[in-house]
C-alpha positions as CSV (number, residue, x, y, z in Angstrom):
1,X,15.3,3.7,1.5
2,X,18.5,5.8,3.4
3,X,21.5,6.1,2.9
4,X,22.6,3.1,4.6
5,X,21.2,0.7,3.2
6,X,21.6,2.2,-0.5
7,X,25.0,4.8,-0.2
8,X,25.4,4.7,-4.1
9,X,26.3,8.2,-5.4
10,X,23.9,9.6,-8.0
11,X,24.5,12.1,-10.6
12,X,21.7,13.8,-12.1
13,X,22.4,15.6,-15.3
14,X,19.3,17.5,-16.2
15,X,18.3,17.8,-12.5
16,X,17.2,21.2,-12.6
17,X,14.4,20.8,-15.5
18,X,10.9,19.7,-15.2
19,X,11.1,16.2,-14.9
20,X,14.8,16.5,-13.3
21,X,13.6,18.7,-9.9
22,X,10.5,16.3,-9.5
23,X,13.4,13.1,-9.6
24,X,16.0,15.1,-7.2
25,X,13.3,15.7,-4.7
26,X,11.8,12.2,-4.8
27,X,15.3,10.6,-4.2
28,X,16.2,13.3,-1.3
29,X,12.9,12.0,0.2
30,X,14.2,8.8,0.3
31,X,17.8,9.6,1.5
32,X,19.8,8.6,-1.4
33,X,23.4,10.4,-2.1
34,X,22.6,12.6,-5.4
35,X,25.4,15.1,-7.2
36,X,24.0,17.5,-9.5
37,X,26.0,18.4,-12.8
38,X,23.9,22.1,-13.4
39,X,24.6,24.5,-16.7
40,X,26.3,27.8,-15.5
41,X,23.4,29.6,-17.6
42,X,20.6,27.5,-15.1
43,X,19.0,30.5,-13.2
44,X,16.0,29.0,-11.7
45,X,16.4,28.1,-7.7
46,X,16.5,24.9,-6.2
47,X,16.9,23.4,-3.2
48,X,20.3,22.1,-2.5
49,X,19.9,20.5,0.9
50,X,23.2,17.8,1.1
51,X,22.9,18.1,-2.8
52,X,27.0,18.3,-4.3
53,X,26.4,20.9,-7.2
54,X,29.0,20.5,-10.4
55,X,29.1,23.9,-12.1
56,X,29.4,22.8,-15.7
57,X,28.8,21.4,-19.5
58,X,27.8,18.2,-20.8
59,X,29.8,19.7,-24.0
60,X,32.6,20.3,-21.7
61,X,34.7,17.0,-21.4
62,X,36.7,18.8,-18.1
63,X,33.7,18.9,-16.0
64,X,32.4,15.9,-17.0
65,X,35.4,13.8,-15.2
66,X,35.3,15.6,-12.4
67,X,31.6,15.5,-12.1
68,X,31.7,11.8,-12.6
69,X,34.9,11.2,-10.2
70,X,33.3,9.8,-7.5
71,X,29.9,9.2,-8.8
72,X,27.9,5.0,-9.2
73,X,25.0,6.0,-11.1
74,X,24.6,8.5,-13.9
75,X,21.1,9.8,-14.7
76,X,21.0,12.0,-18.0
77,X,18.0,14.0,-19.0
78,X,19.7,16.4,-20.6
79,X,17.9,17.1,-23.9
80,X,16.9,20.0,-26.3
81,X,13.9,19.7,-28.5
82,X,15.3,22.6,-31.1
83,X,15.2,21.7,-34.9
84,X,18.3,23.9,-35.1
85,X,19.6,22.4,-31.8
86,X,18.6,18.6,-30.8
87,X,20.2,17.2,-34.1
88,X,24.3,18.3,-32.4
89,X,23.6,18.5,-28.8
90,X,21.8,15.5,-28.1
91,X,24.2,13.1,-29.3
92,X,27.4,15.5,-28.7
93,X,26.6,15.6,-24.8
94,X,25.6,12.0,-24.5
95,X,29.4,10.7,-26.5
96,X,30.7,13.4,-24.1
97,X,29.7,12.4,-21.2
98,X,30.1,8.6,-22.1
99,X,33.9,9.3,-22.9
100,X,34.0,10.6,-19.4
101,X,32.5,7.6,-17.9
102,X,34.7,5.0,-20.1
103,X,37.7,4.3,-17.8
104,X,35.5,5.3,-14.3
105,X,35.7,1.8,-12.6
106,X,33.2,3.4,-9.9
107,X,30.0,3.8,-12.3
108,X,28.1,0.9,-12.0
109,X,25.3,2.0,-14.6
110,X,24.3,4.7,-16.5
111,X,21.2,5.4,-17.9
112,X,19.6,7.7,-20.6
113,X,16.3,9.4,-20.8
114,X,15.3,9.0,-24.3
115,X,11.5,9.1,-26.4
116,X,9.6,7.1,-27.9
117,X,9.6,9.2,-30.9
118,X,12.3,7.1,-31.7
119,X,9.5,4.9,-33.1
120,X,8.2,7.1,-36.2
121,X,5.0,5.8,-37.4
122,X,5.8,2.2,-37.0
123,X,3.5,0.3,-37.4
124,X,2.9,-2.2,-34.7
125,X,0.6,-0.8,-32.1
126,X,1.5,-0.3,-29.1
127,X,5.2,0.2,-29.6
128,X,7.7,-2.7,-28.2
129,X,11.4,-2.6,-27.5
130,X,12.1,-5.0,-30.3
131,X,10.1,-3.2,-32.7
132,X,12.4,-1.3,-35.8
133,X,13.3,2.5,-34.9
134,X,12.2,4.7,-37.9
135,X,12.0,7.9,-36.0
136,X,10.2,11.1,-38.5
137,X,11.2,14.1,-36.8
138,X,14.8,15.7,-36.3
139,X,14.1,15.2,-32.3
140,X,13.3,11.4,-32.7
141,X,16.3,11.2,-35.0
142,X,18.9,12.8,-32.4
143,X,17.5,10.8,-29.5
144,X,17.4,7.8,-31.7
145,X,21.3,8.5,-32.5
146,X,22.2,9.1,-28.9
147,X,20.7,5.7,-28.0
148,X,23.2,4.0,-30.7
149,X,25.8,5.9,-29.2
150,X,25.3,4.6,-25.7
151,X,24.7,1.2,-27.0
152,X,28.6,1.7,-29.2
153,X,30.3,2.7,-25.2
154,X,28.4,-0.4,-23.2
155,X,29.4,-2.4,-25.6
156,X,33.2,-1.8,-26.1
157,X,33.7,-0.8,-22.8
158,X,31.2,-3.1,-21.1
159,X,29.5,-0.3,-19.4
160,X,25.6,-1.4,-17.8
161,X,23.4,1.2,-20.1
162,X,19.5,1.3,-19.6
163,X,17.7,2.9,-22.1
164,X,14.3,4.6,-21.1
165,X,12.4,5.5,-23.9
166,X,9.6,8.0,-21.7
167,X,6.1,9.0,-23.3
168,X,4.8,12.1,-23.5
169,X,5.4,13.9,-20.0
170,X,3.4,16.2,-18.4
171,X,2.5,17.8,-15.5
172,X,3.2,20.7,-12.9
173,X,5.8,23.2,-13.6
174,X,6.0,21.8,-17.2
175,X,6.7,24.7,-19.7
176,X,7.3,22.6,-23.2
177,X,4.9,19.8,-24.2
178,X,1.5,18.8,-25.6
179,X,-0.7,19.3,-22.3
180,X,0.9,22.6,-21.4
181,X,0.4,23.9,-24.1
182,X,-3.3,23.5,-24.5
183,X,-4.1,24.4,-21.1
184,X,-2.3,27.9,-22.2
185,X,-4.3,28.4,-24.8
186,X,-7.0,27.6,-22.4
187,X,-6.2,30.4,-20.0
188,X,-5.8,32.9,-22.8
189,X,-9.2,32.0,-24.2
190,X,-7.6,31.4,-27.7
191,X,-8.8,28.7,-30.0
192,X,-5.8,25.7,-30.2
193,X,-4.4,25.4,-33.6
194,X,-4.6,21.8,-34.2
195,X,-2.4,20.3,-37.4
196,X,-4.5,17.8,-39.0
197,X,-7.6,16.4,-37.6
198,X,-6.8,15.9,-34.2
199,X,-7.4,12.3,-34.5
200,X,-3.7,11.6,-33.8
201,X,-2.9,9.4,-30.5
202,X,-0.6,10.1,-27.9
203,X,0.1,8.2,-24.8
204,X,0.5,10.6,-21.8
205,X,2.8,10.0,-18.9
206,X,2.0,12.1,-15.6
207,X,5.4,12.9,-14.0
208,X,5.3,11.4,-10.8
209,X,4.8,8.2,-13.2
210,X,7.6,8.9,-15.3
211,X,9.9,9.7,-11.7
212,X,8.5,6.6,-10.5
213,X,9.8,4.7,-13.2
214,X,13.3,6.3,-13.8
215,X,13.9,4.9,-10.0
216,X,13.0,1.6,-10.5
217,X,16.0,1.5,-13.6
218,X,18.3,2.7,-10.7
219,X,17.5,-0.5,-8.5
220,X,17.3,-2.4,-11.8
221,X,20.4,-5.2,-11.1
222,X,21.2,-4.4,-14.8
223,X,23.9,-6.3,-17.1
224,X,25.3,-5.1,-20.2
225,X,22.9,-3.1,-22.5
226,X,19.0,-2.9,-22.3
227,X,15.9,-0.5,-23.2
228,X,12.1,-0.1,-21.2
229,X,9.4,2.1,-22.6
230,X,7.9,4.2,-19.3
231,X,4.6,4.6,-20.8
232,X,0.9,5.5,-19.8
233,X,-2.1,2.5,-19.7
234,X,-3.1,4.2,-23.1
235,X,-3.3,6.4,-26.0
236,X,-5.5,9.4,-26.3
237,X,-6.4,11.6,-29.6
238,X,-5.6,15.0,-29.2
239,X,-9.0,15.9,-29.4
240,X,-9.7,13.4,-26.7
241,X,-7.3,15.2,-24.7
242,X,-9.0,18.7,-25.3
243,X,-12.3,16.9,-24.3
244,X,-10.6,16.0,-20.7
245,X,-9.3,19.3,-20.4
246,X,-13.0,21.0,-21.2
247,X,-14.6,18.4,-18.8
248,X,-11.9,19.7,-16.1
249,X,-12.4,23.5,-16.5
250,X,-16.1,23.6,-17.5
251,X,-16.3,24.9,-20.3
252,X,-15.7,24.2,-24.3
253,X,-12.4,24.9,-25.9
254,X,-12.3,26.7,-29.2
255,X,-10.1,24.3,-32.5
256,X,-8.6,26.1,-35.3
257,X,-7.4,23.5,-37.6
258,X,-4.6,23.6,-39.4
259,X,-2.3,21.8,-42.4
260,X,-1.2,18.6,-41.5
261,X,2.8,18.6,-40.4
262,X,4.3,16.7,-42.5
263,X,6.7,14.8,-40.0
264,X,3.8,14.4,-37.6
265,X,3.8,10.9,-35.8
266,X,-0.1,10.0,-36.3
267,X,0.4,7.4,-33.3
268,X,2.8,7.3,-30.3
269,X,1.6,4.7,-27.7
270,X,4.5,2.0,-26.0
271,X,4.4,-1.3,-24.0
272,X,5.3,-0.9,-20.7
273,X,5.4,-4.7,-20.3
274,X,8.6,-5.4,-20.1
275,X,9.2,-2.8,-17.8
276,X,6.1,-4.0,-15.4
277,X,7.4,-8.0,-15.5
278,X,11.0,-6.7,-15.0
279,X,11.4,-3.8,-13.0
280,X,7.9,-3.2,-11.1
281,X,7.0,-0.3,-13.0
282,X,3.3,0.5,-13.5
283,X,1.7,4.1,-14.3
284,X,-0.7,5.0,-11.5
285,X,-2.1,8.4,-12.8
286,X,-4.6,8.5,-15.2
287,X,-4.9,11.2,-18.3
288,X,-8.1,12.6,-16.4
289,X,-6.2,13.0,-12.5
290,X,-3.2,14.2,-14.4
291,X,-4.9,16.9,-15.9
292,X,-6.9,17.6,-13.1
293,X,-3.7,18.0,-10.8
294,X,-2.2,19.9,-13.4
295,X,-5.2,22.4,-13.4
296,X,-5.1,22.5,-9.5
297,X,-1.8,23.4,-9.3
298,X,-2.0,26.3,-11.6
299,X,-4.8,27.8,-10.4
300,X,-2.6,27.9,-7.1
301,X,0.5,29.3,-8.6
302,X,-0.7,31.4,-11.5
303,X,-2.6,35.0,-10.7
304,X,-5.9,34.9,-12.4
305,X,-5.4,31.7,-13.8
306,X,-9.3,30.2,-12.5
307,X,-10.7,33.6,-13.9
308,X,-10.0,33.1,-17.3
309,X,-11.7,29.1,-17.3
């Protein structure tokens, strides 16, 4: 893929964050055209090669039009997962930034990184994109919002939307999640405080997965409105998960269990079917590489990190 035969414009909203540097990177690699819309507060480095950087707000209409000027594609991980937080900004930025897109003849398709914790505890297993959304947490209820939001603009304004509805990601460089967090509590040899039992399922999604997917909804020849779950093969307890991560560092992991939450999703596992028969998409890494990558690249980047396993 260069930029001859593919000279569509990307922006990337979100492109600085975990799953945003790993997707700016992988479409360099392949010599696409990709914009950046990047917070004025973002103080982490990254490499900006032929990148064109847009200083700015996805709560600040103004840079939003002129970030989306010239831009084909919009790509918009951009999310918060604060109680106090998601609820506002989550929809606020996506109706902002679809206002700005409204009367842009050039975008040909725009498409939003959302969760499958718009689900809830529903209870067809594994989740499907025609399945009801009864989403139990403030996150899942903002994200869940945001996707009737985007649906609203294609709609009226007959804008191509895709939905991606991603599992949980983790990975390298991941500071908020699941995964990351155990493996902290790992290197600080303190017990994890699981809610519950630990019996609850997750479906894990390994970055380069979830990047690998998010590029096959750009090439998508898309039409109107439509959602994919980007999912893992399968769903792991969490105490499955902690059994990986012991088999990986050697060594058991102490549980402190705790009350139940009670907004907890007991199950969060999605078909990636449609997304396979459509798109190509298919999840290559498994929970165990995942982890074990995971663990590699910490004990390369973190002092003392293999000392304390």
């Amino acid at each position: 893929m260069n930029k001859a035969t593919n000279p569509k414009k990307i922006l990337v909203c979100g492109g600085t964050g975990f799953i945003g540097r790993k997707l700016v990177d992988r479409l360099q690699q392949q010599g696409r055209v990709v914009n950046l819309l990047v917070h004025d507060k973002i103080s982490k480095p990254f490499k900006k090669n032929s990148v064109v950087i847009f200083k700015g707000d996805l709560l600040d209409k103004k840079t939003l039009i002129k970030a989306v000027e010239n831009s084909n594609i919009i790509l918009n991980l951009v999310s918060t997962f604060d109680d106090d937080a998601c609820y506002l900004f989550n929809i606020a930025s996506s109706a902002n930034l679809l206002a700005a897109c409204k009367d842009n003849k050039n975008i040909e398709k725009i498409i939003f990184i959302s969760s499958g914790a718009v689900y809830g505890n529903y209870k067809s297993k594994p989740y499907k994109e025609t399945d009801s959304l009864k989403p139990v947490t403030t996150y899942g209820l903002s994200k869940y919002l945001a996707e009737e939001t985007h649906k609203f603009y294609s709609k009226k304004y007959n804008i191509p939307v895709i939905i991606l509805r991603l599992a949980n990601t983790y990975g390298p460089e991941q500071e908020i999640g699941v995964i990351s967090e155990f493996l902290s509590f790992a290197f600080k040899n303190q017990p994890i405080k699981m809610h519950k039992n630990g019996k609850q399922a997750r479906d894990f999604l390994y970055v380069d997965d979830a990047v690998s997917g998010i590029i096959k909804s750009i090439d998508y020849r898309s039409k109107g409105f439509d959602v994919f779950n980007i999912s893992g093969k399968k769903a792991y307890s969490l105490l499955e998960t902690i059994a990986l991560i012991e088999k990986n560092i050697g060594r058991k992991i102490k549980i402190e269990f705790m009350p139940a939450k009670k907004y907890d999703m007991k199950y969060m596992c999605a078909s990636y079917r449609k997304a396979k028969f459509a798109m190509g998409y298919e999840p290559k890494v498994s929970l165990n590489q995942g982890i074990a990558r995971t663990i590699a690249y910490l004990i390369e980047t973190t002092n003392n990190f293999s000392d304390n396993l």
